[in-house]
CHARMM internal coordinates of N, CA and C (Angstrom, degrees):
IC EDIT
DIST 1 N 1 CA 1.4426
DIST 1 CA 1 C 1.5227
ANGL 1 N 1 CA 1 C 108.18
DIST 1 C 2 N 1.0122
ANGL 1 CA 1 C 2 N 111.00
DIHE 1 N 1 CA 1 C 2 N 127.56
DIST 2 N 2 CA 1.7269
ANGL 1 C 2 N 2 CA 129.36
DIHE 1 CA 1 C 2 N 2 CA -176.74
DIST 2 CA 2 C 1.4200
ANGL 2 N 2 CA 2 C 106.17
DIHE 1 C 2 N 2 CA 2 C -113.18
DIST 2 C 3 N 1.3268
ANGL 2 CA 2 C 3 N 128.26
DIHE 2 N 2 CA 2 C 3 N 129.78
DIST 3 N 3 CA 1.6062
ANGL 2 C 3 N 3 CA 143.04
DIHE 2 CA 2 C 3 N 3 CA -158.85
DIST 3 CA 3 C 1.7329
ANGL 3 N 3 CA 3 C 103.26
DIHE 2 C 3 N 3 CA 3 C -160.75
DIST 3 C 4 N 1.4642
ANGL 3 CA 3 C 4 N 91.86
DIHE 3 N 3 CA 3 C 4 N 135.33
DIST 4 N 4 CA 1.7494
ANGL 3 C 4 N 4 CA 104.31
DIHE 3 CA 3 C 4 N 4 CA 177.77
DIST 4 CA 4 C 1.4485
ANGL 4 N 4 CA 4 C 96.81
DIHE 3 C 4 N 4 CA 4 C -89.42
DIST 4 C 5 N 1.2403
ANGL 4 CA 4 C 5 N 97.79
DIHE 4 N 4 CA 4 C 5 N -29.19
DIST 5 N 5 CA 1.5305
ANGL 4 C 5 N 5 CA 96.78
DIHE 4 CA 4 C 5 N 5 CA 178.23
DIST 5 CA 5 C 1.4901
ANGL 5 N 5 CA 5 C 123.96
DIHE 4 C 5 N 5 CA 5 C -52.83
DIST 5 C 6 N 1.0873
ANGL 5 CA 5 C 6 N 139.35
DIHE 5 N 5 CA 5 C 6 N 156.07
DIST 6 N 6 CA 1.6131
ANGL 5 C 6 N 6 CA 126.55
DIHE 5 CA 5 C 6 N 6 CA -169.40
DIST 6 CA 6 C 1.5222
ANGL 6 N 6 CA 6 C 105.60
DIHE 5 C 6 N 6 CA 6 C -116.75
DIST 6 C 7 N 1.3240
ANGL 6 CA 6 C 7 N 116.85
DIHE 6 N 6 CA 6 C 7 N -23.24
DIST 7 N 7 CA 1.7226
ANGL 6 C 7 N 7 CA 114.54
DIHE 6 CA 6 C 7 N 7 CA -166.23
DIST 7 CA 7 C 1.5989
ANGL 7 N 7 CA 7 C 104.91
DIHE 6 C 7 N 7 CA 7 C -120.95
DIST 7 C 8 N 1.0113
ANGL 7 CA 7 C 8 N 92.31
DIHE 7 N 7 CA 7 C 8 N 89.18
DIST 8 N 8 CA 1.6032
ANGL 7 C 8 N 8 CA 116.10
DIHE 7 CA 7 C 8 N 8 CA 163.27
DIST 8 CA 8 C 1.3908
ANGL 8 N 8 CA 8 C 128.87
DIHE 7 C 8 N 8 CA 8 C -90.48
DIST 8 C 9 N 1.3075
ANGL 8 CA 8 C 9 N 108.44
DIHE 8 N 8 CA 8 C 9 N 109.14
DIST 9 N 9 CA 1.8628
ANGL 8 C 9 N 9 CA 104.50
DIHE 8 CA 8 C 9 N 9 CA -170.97
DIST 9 CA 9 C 1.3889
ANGL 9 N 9 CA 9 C 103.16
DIHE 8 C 9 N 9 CA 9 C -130.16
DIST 9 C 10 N 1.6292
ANGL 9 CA 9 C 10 N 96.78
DIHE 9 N 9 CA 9 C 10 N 116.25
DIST 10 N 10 CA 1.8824
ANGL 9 C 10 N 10 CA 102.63
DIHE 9 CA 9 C 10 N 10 CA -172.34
DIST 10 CA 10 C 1.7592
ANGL 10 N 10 CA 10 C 83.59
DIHE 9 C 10 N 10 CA 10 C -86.28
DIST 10 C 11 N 1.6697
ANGL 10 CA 10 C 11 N 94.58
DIHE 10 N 10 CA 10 C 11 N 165.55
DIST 11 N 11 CA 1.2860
ANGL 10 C 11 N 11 CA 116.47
DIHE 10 CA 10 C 11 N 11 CA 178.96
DIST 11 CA 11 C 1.3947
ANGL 11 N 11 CA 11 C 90.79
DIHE 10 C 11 N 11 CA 11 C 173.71
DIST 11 C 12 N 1.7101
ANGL 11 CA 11 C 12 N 112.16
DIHE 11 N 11 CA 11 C 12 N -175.09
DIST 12 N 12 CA 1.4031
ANGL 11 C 12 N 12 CA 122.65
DIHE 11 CA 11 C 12 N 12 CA -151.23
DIST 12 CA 12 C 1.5930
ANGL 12 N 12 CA 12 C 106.42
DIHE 11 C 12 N 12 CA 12 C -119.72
DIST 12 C 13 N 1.4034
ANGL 12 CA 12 C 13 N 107.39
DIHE 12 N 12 CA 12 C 13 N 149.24
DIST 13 N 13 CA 1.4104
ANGL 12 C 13 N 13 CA 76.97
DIHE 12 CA 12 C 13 N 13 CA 179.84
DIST 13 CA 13 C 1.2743
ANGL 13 N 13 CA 13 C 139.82
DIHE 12 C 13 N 13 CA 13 C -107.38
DIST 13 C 14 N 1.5173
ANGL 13 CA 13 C 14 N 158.02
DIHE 13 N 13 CA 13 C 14 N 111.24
DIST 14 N 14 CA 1.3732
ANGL 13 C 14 N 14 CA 128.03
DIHE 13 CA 13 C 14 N 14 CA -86.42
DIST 14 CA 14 C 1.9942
ANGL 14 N 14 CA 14 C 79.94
DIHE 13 C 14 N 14 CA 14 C -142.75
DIST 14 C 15 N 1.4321
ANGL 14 CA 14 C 15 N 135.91
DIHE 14 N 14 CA 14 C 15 N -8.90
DIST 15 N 15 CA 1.1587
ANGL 14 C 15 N 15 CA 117.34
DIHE 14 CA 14 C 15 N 15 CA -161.15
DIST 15 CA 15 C 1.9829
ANGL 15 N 15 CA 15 C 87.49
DIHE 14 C 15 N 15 CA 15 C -174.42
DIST 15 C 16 N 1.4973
ANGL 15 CA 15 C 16 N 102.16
DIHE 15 N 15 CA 15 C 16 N 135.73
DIST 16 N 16 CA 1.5058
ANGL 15 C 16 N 16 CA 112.92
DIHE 15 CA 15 C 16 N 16 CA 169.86
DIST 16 CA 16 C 2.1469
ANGL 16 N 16 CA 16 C 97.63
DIHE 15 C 16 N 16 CA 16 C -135.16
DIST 16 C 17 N 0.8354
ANGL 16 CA 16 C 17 N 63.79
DIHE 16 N 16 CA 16 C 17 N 128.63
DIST 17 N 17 CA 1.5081
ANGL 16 C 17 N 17 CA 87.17
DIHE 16 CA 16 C 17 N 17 CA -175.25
DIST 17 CA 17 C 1.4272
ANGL 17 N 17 CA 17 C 120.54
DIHE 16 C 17 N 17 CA 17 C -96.62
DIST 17 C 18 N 1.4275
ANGL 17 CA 17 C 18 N 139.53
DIHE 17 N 17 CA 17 C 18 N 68.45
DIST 18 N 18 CA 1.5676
ANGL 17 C 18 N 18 CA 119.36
DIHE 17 CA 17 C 18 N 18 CA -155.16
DIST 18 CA 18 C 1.5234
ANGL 18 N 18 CA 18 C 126.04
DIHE 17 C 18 N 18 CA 18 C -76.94
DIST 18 C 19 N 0.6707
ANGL 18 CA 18 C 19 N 150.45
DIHE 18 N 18 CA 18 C 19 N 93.76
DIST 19 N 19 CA 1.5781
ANGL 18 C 19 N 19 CA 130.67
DIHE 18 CA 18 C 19 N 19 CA 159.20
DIST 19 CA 19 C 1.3536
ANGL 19 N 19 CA 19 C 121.75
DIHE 18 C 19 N 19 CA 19 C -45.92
DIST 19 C 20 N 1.7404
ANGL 19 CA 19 C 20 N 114.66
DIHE 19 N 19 CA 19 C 20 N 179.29
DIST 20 N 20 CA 1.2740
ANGL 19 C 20 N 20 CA 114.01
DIHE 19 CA 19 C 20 N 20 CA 149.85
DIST 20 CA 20 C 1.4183
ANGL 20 N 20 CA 20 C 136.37
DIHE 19 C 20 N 20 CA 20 C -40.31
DIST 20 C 21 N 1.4656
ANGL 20 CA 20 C 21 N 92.79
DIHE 20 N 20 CA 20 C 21 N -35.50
DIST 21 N 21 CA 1.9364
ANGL 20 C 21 N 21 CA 92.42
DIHE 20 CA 20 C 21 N 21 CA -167.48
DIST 21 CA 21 C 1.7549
ANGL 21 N 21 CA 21 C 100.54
DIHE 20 C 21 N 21 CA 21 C -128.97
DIST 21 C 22 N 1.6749
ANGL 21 CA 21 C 22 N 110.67
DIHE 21 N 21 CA 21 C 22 N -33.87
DIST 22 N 22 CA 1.1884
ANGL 21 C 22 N 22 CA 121.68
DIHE 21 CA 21 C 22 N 22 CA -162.51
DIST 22 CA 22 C 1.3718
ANGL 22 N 22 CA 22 C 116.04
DIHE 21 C 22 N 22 CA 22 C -125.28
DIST 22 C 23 N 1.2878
ANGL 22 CA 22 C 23 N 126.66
DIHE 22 N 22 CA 22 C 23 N 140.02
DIST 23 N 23 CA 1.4312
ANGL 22 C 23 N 23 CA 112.97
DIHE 22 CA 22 C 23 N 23 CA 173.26
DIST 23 CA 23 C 1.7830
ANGL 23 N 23 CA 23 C 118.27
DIHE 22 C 23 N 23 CA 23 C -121.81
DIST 23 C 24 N 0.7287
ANGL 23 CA 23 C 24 N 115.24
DIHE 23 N 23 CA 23 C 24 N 172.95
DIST 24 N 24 CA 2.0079
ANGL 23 C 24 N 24 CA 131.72
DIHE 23 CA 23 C 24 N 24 CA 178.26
DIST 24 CA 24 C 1.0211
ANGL 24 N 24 CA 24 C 86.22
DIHE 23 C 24 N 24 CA 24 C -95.58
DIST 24 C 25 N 1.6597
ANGL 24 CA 24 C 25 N 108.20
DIHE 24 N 24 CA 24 C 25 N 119.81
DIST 25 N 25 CA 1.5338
ANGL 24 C 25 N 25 CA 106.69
DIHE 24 CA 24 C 25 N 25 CA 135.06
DIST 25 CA 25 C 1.0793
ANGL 25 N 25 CA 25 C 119.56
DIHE 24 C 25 N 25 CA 25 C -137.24
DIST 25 C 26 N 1.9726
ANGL 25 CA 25 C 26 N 99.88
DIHE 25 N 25 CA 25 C 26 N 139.86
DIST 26 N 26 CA 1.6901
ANGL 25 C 26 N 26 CA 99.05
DIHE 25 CA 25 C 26 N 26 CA -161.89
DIST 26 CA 26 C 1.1048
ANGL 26 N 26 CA 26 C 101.91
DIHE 25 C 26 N 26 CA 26 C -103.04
DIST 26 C 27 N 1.5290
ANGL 26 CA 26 C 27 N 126.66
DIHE 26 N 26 CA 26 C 27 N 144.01
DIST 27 N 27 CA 1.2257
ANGL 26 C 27 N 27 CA 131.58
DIHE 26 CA 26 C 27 N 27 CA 168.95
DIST 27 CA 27 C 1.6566
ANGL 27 N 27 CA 27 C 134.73
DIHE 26 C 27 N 27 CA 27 C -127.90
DIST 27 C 28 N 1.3152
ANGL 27 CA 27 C 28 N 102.33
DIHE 27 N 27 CA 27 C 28 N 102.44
DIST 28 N 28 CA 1.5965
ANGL 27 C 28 N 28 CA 116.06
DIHE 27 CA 27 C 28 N 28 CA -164.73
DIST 28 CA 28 C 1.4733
ANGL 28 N 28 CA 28 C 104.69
DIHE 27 C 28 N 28 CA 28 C -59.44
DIST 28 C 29 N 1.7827
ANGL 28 CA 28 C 29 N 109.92
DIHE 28 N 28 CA 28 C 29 N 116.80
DIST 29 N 29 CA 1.2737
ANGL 28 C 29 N 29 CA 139.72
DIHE 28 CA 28 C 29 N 29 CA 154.26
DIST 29 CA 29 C 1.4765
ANGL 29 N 29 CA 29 C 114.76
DIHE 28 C 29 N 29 CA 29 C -47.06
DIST 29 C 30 N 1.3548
ANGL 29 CA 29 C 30 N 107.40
DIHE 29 N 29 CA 29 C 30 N -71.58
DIST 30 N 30 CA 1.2636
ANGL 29 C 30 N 30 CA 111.89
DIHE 29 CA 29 C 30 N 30 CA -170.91
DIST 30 CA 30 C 2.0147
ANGL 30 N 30 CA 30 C 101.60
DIHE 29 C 30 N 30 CA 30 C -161.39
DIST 30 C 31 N 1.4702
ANGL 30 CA 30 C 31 N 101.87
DIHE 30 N 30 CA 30 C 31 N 162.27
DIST 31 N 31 CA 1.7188
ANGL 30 C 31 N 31 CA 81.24
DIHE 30 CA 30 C 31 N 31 CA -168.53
DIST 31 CA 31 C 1.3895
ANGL 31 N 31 CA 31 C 139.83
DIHE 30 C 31 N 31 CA 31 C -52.78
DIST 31 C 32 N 1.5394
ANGL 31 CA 31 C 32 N 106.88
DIHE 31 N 31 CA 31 C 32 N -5.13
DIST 32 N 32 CA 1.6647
ANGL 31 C 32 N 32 CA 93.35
DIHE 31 CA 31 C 32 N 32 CA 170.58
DIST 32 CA 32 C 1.7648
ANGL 32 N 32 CA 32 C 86.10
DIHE 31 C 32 N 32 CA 32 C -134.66
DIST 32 C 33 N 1.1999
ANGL 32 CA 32 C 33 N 113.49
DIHE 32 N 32 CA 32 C 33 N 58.64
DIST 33 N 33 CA 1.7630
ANGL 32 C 33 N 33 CA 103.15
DIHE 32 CA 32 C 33 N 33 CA 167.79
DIST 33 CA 33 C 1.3984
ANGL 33 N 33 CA 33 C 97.13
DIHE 32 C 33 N 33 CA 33 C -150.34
DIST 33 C 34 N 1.3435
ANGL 33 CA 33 C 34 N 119.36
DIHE 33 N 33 CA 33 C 34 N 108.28
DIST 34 N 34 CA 1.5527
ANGL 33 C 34 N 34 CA 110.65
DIHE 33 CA 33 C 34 N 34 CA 150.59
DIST 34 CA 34 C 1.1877
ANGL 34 N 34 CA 34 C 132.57
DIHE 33 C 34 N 34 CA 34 C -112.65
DIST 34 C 35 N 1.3982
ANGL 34 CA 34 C 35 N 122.21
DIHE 34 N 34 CA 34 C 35 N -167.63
DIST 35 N 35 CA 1.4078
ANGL 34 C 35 N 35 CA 113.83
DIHE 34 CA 34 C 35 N 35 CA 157.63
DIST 35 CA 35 C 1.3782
ANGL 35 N 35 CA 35 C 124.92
DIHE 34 C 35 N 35 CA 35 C -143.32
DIST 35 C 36 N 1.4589
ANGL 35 CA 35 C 36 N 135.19
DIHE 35 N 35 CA 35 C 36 N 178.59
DIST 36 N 36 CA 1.3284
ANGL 35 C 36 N 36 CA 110.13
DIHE 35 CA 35 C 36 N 36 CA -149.11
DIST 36 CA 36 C 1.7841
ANGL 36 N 36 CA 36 C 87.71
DIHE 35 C 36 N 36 CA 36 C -155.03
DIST 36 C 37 N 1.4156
ANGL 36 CA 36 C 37 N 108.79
DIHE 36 N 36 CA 36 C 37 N 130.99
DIST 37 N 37 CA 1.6611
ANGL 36 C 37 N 37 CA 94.03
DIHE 36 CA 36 C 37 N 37 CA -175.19
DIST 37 CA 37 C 1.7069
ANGL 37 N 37 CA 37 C 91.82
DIHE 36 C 37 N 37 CA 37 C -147.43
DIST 37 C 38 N 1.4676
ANGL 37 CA 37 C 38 N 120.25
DIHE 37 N 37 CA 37 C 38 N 165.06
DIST 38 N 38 CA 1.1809
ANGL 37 C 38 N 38 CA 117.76
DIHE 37 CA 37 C 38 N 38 CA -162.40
DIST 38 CA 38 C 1.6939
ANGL 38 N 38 CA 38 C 93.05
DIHE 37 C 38 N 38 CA 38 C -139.66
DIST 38 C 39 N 1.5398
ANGL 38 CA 38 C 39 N 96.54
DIHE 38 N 38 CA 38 C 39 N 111.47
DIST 39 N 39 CA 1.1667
ANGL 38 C 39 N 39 CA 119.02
DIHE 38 CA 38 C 39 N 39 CA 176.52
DIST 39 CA 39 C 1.5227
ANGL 39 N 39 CA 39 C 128.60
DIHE 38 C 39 N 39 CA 39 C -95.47
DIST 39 C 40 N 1.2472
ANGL 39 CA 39 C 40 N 123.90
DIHE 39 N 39 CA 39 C 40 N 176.05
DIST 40 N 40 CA 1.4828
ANGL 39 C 40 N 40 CA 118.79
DIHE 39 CA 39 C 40 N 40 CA 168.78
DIST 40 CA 40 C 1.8244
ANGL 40 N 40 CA 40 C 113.05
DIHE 39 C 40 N 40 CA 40 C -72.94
DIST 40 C 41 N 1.1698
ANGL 40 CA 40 C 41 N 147.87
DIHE 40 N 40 CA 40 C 41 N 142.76
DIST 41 N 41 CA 0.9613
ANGL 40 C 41 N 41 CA 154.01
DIHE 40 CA 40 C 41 N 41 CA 97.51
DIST 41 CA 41 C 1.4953
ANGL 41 N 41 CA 41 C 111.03
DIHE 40 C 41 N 41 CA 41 C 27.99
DIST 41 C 42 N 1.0273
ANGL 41 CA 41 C 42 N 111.02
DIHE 41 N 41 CA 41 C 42 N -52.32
DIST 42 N 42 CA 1.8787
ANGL 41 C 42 N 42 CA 125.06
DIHE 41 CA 41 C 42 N 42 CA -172.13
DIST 42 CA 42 C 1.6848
ANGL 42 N 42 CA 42 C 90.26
DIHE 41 C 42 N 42 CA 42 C -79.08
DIST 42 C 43 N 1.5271
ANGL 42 CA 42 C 43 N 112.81
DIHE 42 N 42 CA 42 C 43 N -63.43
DIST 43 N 43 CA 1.5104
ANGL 42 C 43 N 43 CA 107.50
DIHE 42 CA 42 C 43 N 43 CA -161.05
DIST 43 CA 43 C 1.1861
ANGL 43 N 43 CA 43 C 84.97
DIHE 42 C 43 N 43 CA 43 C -56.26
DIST 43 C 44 N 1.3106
ANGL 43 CA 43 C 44 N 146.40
DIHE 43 N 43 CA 43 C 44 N -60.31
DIST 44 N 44 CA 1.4751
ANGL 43 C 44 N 44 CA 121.35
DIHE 43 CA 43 C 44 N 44 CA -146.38
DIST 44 CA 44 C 1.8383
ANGL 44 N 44 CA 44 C 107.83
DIHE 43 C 44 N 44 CA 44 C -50.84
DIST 44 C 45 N 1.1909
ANGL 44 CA 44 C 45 N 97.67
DIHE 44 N 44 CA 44 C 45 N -56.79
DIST 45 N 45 CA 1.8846
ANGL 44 C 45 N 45 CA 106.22
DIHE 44 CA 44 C 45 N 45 CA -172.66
DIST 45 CA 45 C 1.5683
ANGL 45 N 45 CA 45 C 94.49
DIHE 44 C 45 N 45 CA 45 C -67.54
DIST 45 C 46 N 1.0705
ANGL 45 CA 45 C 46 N 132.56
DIHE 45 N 45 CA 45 C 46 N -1.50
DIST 46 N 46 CA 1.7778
ANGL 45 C 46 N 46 CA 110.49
DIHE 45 CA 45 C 46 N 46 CA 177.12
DIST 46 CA 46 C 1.7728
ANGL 46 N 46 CA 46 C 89.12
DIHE 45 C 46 N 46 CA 46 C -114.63
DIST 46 C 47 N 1.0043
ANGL 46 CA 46 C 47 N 145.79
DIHE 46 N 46 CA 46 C 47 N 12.14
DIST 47 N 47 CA 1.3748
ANGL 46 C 47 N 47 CA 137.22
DIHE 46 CA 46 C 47 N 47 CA 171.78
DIST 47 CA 47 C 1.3632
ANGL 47 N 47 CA 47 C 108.47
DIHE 46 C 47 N 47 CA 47 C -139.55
DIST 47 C 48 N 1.7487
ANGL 47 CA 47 C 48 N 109.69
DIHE 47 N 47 CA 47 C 48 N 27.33
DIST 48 N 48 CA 1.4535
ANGL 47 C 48 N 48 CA 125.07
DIHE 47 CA 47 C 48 N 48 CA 179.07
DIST 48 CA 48 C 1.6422
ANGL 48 N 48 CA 48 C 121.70
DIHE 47 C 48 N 48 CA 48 C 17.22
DIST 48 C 49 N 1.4704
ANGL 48 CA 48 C 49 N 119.61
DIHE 48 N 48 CA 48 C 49 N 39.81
DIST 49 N 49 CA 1.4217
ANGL 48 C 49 N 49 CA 122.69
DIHE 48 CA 48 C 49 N 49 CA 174.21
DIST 49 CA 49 C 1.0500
ANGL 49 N 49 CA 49 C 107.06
DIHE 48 C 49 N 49 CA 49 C -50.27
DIST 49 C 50 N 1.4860
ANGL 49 CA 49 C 50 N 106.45
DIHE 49 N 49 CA 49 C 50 N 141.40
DIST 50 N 50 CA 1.5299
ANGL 49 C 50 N 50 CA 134.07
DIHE 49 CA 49 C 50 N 50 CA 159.03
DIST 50 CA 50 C 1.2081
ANGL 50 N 50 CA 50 C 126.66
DIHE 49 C 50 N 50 CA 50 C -135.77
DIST 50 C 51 N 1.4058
ANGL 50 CA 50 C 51 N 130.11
DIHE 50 N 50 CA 50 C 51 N 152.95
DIST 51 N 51 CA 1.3896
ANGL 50 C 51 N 51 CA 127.46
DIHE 50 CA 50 C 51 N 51 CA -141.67
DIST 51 CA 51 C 1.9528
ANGL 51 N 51 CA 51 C 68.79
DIHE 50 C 51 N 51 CA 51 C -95.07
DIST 51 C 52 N 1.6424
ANGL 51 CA 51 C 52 N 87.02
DIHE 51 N 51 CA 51 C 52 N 161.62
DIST 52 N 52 CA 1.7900
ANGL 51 C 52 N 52 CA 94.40
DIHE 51 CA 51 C 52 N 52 CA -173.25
DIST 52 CA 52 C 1.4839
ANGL 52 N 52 CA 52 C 116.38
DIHE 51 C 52 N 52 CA 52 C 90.27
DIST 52 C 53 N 0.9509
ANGL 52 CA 52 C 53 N 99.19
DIHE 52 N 52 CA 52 C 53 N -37.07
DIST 53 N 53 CA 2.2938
ANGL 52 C 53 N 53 CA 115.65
DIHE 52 CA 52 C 53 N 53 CA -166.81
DIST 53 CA 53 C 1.9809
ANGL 53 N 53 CA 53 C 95.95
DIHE 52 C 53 N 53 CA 53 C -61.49
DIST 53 C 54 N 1.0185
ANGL 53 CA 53 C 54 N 92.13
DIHE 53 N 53 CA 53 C 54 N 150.15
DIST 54 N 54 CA 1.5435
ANGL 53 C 54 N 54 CA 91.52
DIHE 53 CA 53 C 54 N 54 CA 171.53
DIST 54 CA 54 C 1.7971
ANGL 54 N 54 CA 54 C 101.00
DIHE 53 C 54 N 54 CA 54 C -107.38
DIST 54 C 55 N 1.1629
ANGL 54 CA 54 C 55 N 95.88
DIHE 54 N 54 CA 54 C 55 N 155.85
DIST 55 N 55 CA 1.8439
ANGL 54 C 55 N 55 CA 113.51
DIHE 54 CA 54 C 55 N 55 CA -167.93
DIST 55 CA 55 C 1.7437
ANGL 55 N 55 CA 55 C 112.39
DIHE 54 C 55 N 55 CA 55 C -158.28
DIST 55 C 56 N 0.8644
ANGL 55 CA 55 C 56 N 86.82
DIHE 55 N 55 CA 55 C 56 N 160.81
DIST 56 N 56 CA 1.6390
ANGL 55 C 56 N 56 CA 95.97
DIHE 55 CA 55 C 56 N 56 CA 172.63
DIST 56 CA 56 C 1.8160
ANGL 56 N 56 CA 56 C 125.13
DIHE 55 C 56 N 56 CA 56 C -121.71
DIST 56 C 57 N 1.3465
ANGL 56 CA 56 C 57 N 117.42
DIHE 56 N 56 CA 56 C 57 N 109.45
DIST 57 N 57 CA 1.0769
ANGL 56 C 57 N 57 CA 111.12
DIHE 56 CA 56 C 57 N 57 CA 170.07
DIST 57 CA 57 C 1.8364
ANGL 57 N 57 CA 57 C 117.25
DIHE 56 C 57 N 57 CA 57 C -83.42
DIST 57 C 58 N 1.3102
ANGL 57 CA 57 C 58 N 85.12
DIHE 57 N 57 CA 57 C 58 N 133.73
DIST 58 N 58 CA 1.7526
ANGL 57 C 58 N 58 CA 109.01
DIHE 57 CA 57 C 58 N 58 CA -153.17
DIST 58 CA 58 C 1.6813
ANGL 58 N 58 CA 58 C 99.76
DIHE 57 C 58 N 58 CA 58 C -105.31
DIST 58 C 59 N 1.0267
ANGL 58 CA 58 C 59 N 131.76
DIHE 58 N 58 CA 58 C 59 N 144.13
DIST 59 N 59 CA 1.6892
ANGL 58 C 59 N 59 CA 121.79
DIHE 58 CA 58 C 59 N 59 CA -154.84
DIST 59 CA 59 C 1.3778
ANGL 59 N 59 CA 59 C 98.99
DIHE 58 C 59 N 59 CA 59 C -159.24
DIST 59 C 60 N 1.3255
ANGL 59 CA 59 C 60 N 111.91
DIHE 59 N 59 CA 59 C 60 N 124.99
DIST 60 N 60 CA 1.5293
ANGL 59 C 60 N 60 CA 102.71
DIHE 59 CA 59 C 60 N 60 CA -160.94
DIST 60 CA 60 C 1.7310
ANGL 60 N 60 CA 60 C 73.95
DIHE 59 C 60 N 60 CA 60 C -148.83
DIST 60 C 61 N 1.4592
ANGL 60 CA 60 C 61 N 122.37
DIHE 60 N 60 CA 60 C 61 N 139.40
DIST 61 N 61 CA 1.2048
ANGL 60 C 61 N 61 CA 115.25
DIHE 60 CA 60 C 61 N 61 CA 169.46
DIST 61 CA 61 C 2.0304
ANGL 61 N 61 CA 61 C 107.17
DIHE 60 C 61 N 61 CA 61 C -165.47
DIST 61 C 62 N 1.1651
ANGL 61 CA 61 C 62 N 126.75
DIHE 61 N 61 CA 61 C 62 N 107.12
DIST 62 N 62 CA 1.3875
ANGL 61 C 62 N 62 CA 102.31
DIHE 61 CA 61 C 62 N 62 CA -173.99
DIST 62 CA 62 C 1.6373
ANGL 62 N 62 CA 62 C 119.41
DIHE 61 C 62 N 62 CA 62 C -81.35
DIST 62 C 63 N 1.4624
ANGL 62 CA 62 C 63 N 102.62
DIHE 62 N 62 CA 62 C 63 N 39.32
DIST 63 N 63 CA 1.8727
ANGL 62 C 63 N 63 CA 90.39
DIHE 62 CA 62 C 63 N 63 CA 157.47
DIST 63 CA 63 C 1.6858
ANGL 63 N 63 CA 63 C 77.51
DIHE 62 C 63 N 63 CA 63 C -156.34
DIST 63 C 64 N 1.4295
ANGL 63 CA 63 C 64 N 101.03
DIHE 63 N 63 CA 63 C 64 N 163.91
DIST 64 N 64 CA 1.4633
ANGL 63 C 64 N 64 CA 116.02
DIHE 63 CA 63 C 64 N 64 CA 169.15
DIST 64 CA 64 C 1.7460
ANGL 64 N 64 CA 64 C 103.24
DIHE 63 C 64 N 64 CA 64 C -133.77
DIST 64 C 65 N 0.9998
ANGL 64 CA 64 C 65 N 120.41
DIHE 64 N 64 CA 64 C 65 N 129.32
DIST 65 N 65 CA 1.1607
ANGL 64 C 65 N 65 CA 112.48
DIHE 64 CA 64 C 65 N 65 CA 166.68
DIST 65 CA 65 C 1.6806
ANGL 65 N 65 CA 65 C 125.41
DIHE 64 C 65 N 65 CA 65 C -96.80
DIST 65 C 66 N 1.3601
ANGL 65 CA 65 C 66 N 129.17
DIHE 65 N 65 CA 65 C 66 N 164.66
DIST 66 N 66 CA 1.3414
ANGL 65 C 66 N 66 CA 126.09
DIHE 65 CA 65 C 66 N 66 CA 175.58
DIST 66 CA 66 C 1.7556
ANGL 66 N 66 CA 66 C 104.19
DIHE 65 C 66 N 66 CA 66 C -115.73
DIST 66 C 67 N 1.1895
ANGL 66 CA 66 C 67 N 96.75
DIHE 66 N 66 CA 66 C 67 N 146.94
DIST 67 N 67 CA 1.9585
ANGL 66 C 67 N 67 CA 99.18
DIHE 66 CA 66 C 67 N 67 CA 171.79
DIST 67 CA 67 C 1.4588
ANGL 67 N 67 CA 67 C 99.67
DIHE 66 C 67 N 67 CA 67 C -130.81
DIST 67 C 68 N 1.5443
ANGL 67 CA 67 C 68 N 128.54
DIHE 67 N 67 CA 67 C 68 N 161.92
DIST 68 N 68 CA 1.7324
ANGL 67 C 68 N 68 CA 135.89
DIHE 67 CA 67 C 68 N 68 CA 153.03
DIST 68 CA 68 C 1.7067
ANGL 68 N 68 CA 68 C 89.42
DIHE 67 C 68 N 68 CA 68 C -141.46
DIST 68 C 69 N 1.3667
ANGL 68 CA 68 C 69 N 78.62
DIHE 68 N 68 CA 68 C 69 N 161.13
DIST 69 N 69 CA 1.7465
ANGL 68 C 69 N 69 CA 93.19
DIHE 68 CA 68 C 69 N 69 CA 175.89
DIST 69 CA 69 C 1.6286
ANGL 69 N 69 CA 69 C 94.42
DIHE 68 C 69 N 69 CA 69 C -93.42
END
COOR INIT
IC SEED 1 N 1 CA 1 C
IC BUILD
């Protein structure tokens, strides 16, 4: 797999969530870090996810912001 993207973080995938059109899928980093991204309906059935499957959430964004309380 070849990606322009630079931050690739495999983890598992622990929860699919469906909607009407879109679904959640969360994908455990590590035991208390996940992440959670909302896909098409289609990607799920064309990249045959299954809860358990290992995957990579892929993160491509040109600004990042920082917050502190």
């Amino acid at each position: 797999m070849k990606l322009s993207a630079r931050n690739s973080l495999p983890g598992t995938i622990r929860k699919i969530d469906q909607g009407a059109v879109n679904a959640e899928v969360t994908i455990e980093l590590s035991r208390e870090l996940s992440v959670v991204s909302v896909i098409t309906l289609d990607a799920v059935k064309s990249l045959q996810l299954k809860v358990g499957d290992r995957a990579y959430a892929v993160i491509k964004a040109s600004s990042v912001m920082i917050a502190i309380d």
